[in-house]
C-alpha positions in Angstrom: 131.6 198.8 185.1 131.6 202.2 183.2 134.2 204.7 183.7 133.9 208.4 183.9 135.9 210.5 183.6 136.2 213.7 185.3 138.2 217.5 186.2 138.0 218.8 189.4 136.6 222.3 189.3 138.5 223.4 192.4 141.9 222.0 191.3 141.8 221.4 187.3 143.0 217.7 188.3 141.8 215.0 185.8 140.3 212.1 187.6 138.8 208.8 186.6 135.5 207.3 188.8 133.4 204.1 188.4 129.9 204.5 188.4 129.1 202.6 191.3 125.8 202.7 193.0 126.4 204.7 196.0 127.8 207.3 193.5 124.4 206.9 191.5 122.5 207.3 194.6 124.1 210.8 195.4 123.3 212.0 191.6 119.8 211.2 192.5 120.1 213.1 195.6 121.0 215.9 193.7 118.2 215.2 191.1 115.6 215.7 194.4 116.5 218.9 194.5 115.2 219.9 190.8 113.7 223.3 191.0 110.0 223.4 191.5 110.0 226.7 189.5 107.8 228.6 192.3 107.5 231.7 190.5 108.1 232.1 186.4 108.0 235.4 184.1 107.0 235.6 180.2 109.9 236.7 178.0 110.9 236.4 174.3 112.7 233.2 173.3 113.9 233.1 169.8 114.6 229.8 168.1 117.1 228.4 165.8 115.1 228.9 162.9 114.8 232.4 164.0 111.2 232.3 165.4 110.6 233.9 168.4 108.1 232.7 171.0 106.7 233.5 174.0 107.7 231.2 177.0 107.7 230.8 180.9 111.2 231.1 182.5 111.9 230.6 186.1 113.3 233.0 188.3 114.9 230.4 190.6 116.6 228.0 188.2 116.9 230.4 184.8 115.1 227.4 183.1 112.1 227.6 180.1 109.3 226.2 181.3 106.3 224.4 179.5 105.2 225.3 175.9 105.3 228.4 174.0 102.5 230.8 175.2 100.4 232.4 172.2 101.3 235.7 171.2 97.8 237.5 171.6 97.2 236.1 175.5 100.8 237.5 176.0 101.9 241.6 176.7 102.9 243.4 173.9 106.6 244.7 175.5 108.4 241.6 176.8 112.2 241.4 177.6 114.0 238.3 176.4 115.2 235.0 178.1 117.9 236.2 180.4 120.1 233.8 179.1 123.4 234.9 181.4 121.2 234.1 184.6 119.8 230.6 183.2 123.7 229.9 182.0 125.0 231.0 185.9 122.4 228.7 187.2 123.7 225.6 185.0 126.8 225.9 185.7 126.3 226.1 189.3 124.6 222.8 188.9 127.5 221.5 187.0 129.5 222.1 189.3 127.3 220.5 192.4 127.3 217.1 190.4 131.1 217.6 189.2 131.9 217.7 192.8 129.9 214.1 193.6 131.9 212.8 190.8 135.1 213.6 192.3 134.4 212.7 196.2 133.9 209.6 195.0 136.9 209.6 192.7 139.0 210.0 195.5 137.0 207.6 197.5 137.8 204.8 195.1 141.2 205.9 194.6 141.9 205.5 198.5 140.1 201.9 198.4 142.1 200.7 195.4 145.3 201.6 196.9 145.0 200.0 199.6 143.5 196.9 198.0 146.7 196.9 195.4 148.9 197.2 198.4 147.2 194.3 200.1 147.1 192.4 197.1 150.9 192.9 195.5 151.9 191.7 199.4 149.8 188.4 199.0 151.3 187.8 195.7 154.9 187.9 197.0 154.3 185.4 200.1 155.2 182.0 200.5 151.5 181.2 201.3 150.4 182.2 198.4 153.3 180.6 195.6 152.3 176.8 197.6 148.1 177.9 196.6 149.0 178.9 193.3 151.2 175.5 192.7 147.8 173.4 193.9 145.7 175.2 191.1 148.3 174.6 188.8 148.8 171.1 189.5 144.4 170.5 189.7 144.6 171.5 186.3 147.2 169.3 185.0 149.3 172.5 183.4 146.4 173.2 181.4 143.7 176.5 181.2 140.4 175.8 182.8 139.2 178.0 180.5 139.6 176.4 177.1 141.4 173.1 177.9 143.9 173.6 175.2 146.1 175.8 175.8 148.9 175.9 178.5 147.8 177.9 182.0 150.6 180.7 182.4 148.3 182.4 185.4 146.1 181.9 188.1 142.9 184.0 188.4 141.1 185.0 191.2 136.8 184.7 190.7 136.6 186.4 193.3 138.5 188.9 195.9 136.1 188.5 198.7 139.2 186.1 200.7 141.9 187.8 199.4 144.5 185.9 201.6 142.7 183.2 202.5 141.3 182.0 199.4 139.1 178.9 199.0 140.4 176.9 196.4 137.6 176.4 194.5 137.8 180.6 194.1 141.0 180.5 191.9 140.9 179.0 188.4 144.6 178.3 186.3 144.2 180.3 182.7 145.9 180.8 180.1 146.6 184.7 179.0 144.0 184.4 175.9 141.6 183.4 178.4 142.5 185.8 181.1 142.1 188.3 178.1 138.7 187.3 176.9 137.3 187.2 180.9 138.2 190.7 182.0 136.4 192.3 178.5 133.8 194.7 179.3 130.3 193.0 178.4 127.9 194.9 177.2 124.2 194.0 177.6 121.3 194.5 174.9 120.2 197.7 174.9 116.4 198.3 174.8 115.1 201.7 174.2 114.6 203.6 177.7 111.5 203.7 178.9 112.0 206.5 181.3 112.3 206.8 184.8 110.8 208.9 187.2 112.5 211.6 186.7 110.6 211.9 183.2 111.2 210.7 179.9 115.2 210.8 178.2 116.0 213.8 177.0 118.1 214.7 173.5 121.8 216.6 173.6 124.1 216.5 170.5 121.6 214.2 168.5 121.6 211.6 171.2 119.1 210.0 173.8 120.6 211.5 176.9 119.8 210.7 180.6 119.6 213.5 182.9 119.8 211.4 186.1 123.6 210.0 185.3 124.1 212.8 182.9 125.0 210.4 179.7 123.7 209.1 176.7 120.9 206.2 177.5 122.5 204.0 175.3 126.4 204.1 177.8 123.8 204.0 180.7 123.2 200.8 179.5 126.6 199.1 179.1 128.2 197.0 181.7 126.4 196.8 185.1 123.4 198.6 183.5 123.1 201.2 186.3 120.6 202.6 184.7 118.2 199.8 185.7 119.8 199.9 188.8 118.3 203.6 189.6 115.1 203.2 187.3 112.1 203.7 189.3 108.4 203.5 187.6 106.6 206.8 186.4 105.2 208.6 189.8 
């Protein structure tokens, strides 16, 4: 699961969210709102190499749009790209998505608490020092894991009992294991092939996704939730 993290614009406070799908379903919900650019002006957009062209901007979303218009099928006295507006625009933006991140920052926050405070209780009962003595003794003092080396722990596959766990859902492990199990896999990456928001745009050199707002190549990693939202080309 990848990890973002996050400030909240409203308070400053640094917060930490997974990027689970129902958060990845509000970014796209965001995303359906992308301007539609109903009505556009020419202005004079100079480039980094210090050429100027003649371009579309939009007067809803401050945004260039399309490809540089020539110079002869253009007016001769055009003001530039009103760069402020386009910049106020984006940030309110930034700010509409910064805000989905931390609802459901504080959203998972609430759940893991009280899932640690459920879970530190079952640790301490009686009920569960007799299950974790069973798993122990099933494995004869040894990891299930490798087979060689002592178990020090018992690991839950899963927490969907917590409490009233199946046997067969806890392994005994020993901390090399437990180590090795809980490392972030990373799948192979394969060079995105867009979604339908539009092919993967470029920021700081890099293949960037403008749905989840990261590179393509992070979108990737973990839980892939980039497949996870991909829908074909419309």
């Amino acid at each position: 699961m990848i990890r973002e993290k996050v400030i909240d614009p409203e308070t400053g406070e640094k917060l930490e969210v997974d990027l689970t799908r129902a958060l990845v379903k509000d970014l796209q919900a965001l995303n359906e709102q992308m301007c539609s650019h109903p009505e556009t002006k020419l202005c004079r957009s100079t480039m980094s190499d210090g050429r100027e062209e003649i371009r579309k901007q939009c007067l809803e979303c401050g945004e260039l749009i399309g490809t540089a218009i020539a110079k002869k099928d253009a007016p001769q006295l055009l003001k530039p790209v009103d760069a402020g507006f386009r910049d106020e625009r984006r940030k309110v933006k930034a700010d509409e998505r910064a805000k989905i991140y931390c609802k459901h920052a504080r959203l998972q926050k609430d759940e893991q608490d009280r899932f640690s405070e459920k879970y530190n209780a079952h640790l301490k009962s009686s009920l569960w020092r007799a299950k974790r003595n069973k798993i122990l003794n099933r494995a004869g003092g040894l990891c299930e894991g490798c087979r060689e080396q002592a178990a020090t722990q018992v690991h839950h596959l899963t927490y969907e009992n917590l409490g009233n766990e199946f046997l067969f859902e806890l392994v005994a492990i020993c901390d090399g294991c437990h180590t090795r199990y809980h490392k972030k896999d990373l799948v192979n990456l394969e060079k995105c092939s867009a979604c339908r928001w539009g092919p993967p745009g470029e920021k700081n050199g890099l293949e960037w996704c403008s749905v989840l707002e990261m590179p393509v190549d992070q979108a990737q990693q973990g839980d892939d939730p980039c497949s996870r939202v991909k829908e074909p080309l419309k």
